[in-house]
C-alpha positions as CSV (number, residue, x, y, z in Angstrom):
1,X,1.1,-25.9,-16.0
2,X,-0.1,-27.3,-12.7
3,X,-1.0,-25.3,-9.4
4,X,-2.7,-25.9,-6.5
5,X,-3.6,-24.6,-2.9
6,X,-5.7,-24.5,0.3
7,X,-7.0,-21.0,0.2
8,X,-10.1,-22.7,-1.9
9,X,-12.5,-19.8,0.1
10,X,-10.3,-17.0,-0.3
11,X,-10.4,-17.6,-4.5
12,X,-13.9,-18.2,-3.8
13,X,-14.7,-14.6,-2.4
14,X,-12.0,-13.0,-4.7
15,X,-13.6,-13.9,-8.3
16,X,-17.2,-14.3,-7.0
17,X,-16.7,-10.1,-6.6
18,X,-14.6,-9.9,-9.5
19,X,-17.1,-11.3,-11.7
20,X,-19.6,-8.8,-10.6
21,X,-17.8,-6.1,-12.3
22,X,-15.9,-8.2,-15.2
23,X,-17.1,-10.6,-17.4
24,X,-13.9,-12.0,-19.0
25,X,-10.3,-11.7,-17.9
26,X,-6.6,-13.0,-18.1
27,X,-5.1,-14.9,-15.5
28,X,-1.5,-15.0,-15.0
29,X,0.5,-17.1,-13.6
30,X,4.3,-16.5,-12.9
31,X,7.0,-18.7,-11.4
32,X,8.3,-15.9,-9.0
33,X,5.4,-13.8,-8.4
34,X,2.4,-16.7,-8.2
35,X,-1.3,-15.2,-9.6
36,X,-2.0,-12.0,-10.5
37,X,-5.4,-10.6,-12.5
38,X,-5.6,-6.6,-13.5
39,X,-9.0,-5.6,-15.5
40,X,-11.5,-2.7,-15.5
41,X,-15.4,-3.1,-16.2
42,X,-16.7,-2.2,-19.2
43,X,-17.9,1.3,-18.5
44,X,-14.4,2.5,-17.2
45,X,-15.5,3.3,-13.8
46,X,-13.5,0.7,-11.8
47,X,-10.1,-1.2,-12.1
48,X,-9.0,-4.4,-10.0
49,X,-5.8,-5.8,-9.2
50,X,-5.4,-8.8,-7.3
51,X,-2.1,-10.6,-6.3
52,X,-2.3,-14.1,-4.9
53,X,1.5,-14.4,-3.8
54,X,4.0,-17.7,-4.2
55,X,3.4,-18.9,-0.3
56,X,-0.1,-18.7,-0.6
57,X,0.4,-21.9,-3.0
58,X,1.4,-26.0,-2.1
59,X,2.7,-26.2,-5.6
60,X,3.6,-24.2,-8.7
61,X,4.7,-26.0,-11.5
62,X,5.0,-23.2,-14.4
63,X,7.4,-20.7,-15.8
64,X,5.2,-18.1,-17.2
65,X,1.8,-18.7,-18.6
66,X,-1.5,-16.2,-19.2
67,X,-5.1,-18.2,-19.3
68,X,-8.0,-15.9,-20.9
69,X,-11.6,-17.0,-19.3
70,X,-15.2,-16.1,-18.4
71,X,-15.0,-15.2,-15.1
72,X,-18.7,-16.0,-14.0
73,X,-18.3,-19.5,-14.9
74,X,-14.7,-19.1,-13.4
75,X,-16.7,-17.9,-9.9
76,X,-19.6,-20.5,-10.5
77,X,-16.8,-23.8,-10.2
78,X,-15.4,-22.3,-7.3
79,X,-18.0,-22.1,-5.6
80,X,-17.8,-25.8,-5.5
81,X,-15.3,-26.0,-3.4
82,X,-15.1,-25.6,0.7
83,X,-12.2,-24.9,2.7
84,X,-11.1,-28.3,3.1
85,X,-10.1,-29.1,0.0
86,X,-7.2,-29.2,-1.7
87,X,-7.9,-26.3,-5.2
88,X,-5.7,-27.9,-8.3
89,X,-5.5,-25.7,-11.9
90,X,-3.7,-26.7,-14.6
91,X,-4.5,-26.7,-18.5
92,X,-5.3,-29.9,-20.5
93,X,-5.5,-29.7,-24.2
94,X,-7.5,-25.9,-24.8
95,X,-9.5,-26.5,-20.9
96,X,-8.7,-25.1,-17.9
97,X,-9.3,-27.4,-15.0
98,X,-10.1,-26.8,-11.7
99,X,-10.0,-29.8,-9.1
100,X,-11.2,-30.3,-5.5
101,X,-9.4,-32.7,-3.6
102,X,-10.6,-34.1,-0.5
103,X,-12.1,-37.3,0.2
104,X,-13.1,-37.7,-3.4
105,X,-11.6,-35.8,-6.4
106,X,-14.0,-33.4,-8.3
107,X,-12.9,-32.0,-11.8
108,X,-14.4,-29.1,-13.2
109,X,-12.8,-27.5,-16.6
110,X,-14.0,-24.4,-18.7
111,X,-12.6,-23.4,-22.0
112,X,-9.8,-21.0,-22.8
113,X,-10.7,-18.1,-24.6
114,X,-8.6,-15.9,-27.2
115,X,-8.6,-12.6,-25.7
116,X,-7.4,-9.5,-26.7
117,X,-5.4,-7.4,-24.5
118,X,-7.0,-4.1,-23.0
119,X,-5.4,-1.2,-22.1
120,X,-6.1,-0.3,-18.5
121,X,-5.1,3.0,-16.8
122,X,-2.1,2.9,-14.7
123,X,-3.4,2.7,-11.2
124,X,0.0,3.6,-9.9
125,X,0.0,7.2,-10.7
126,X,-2.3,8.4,-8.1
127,X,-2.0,10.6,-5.8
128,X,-4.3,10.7,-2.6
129,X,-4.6,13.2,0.0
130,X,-6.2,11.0,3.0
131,X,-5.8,7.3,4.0
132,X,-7.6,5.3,6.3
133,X,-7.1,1.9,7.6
134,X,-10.1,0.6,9.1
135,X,-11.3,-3.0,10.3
136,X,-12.7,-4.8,6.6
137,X,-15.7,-6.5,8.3
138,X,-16.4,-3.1,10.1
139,X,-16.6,-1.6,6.4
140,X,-18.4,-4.1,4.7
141,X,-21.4,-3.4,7.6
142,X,-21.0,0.4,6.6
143,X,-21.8,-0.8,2.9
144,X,-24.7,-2.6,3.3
145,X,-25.8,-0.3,6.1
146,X,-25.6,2.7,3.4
147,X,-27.0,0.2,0.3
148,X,-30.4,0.4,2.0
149,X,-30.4,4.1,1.7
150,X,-29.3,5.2,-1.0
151,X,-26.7,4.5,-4.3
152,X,-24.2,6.7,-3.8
153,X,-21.7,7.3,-0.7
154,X,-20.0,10.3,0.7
155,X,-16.9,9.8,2.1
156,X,-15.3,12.6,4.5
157,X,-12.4,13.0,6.6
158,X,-10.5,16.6,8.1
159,X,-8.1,14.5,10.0
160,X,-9.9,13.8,13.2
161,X,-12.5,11.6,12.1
162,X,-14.0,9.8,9.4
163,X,-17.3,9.9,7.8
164,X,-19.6,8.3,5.7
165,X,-22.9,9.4,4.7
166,X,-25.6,8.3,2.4
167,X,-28.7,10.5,1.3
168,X,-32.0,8.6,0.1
169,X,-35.0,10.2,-0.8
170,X,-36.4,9.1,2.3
171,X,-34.0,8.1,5.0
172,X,-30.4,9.5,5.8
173,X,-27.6,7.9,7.1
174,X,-24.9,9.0,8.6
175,X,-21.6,6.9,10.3
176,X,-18.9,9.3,12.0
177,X,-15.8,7.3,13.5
178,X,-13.8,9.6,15.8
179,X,-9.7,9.3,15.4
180,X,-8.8,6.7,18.3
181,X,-12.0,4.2,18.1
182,X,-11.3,0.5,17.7
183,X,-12.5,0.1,14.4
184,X,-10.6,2.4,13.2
185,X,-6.8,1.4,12.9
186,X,-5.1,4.8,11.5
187,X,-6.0,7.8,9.9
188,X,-3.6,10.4,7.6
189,X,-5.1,13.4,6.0
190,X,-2.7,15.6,4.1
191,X,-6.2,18.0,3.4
192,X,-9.8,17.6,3.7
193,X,-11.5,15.2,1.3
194,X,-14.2,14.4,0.3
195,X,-16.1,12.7,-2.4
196,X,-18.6,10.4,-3.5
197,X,-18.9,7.2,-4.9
198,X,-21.4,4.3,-6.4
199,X,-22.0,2.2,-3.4
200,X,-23.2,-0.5,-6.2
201,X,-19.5,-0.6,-7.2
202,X,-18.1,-0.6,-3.6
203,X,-20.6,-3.3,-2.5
204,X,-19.1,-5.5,-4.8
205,X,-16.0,-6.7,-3.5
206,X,-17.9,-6.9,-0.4
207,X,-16.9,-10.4,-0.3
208,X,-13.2,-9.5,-0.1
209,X,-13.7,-8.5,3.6
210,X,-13.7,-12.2,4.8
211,X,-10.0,-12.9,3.3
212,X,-8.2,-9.7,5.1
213,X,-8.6,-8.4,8.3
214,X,-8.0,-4.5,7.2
215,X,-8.8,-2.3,4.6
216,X,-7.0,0.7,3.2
217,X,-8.7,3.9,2.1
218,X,-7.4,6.4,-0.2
219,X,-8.8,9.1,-1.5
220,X,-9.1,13.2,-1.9
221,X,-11.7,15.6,-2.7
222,X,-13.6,14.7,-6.0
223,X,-11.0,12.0,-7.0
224,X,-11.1,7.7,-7.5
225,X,-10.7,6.0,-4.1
226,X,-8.4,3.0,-3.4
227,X,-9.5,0.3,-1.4
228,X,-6.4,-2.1,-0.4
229,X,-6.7,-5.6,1.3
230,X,-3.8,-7.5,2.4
231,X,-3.2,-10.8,4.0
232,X,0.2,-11.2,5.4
233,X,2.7,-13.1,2.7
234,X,-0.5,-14.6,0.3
235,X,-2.5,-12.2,-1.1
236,X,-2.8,-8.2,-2.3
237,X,-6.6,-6.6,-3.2
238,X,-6.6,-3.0,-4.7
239,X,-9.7,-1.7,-6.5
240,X,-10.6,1.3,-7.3
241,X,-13.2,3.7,-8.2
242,X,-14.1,6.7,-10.3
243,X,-16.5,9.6,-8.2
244,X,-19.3,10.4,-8.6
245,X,-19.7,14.2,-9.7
246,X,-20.5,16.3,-7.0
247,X,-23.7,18.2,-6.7
C-alpha cells in the first residue's frame, strides 16, 4: 500500500487527541472510502470515529488494508511534520512508514502490531433530543474556560439558548449563548436537556477544533453527547461521551 497527502496538520491534531484517550488502534484504509479509525478508551466512557475521505488524499494506491499500531508513537512522528509537506504511508516488510516530503525527504516507521479486534458499541443507535451547531474554536475556549473550574460540565438547552456551566469548589462559571448570537450557528431542541459530562474527556479532542470550522452537539437529559466535526469533502470527527451521573 502507498498513500500520501497534504493535510500533514490536520492528521497531526486528529491522533495527537486520539492518542489521549487510546493507546493502540486499527487503521483502515479502503480504496473507495480513504481512512477510517473507530475505538473506545479502555474504561468504556468514550468512542471515536474519524473518516479522512478519498479527496482529502494526492494518491491511494490500495484495495483494502487494516494496520494495527501504538497510537502515541503514531501521534509523536507526526508531529514531525508541518504543513508544507508532502505526508507519504505505506508498509515495508512488518513497518509502517511515514514520510515528510519537502525539501528533504524524512522517513519515520513504527512497527505493526497484532491486534485483536474489540467490540465497540454501535454509536449509530442513538437517539438525541437537542442539537447544536456552534463555531469549534468558540467551543474549544468554553473548554478550557470551564477546565480551570472544575472537572465536570453541564450542558443545558430549553430551545432558546444554550448553556454551559461548571461548578468548582471555589469558583463558578457559567456561559449562556442566546438563540441568534454569532457563535452560535443553529439550535434544535425536541425537549429540555440536560446533562453532564467529564471535561477531561471533552478537552481532549480539543485539538480537533483547528481542522473544522463547526461543531455539532447532541445530546438529551442524562444521556452520551455527540460531538461532530466536518470539513467539506475530506474529513468526518464524531466522538462521544458517557454522563456523568447526576447529583
Amino acid at each position: 500500500m502507498r498513500v500520501s497527502t497534504y493535510e500533514t496538520t490536520t492528521l497531526k491534531d486528529i491522533f495527537s487527541s486520539i492518542a489521549k484517550l487510546v493507546e493502540e488502534g486499527i487503521l483502515r484504509f479502503e480504496k473507495d472510502k480513504g481512512l477510517y479509525f473507530t475505538a473506545a478508551d479502555k474504561a468504556m466512557i468514550s468512542v471515536i470515529r474519524f473518516h479522512m475521505l478519498p479527496l482529502a488524499f494526492e494518491e491511494f494506491e490500495v484495495e483494502k488494508e487494516s494496520i494495527a499500531l501504538n497510537l502515541d508513537e503514531l501521534q509523536t512522528i507526526l508531529k514531525r511534520g508541518t504543513k508544507k509537506d508532502k505526508t507519504v504511508m505505506y508498509t515495508e516488510g512488518n513497518k509502517f512508514v511515514i514520510q515528510f516530503e519537502n525539501s528533504a525527504k524524512r522517513k519515520f516507521s513504527l512497527p505493526i502490531l497484532s491486534l485483536t479486534e474489540e467490540e465497540i458499541p454501535n454509536i449509530d443507535t442513538l437517539t438525541f433530543k437537542a442539537k447544536a451547531e456552534l463555531q469549534s474554536e468558540g467551543f474549544r475556549k468554553i473548554l478550557d474556560d470551564a477546565k480551570q473550574i472544575a472537572d465536570e460540565i453541564s450542558i443545558y438547552s430549553d430551545g432558546n439558548k444554550l448553556k454551559f456551566t461548571a461548578i468548582g469548589e471555589l469558583s463558578n462559571l457559567e456561559i449562556e449563548i442566546e438563540k441568534g448570537q454569532d457563535i452560535l450557528f443553529d439550535l434544535q431542541v425536541q425537549e429540555e436537556s440536560k446533562a453532564n459530562y467529564p471535561i477531561d474527556y471533552l478537552a481532549s479532542v480539543s485539538k480537533v477544533a483547528k481542522v473544522a470550522d463547526t461543531v455539532i452537539l447532541e445530546w438529551a437529559t442524562d444521556y452520551p453527547i455527540k460531538l461532530t466535526f466536518k470539513e467539506s469533502d475530506k474529513l468526518i470527527f464524531e466522538f462521544i461521551v458517557a454522563p456523568r451521573a447526576s447529583e
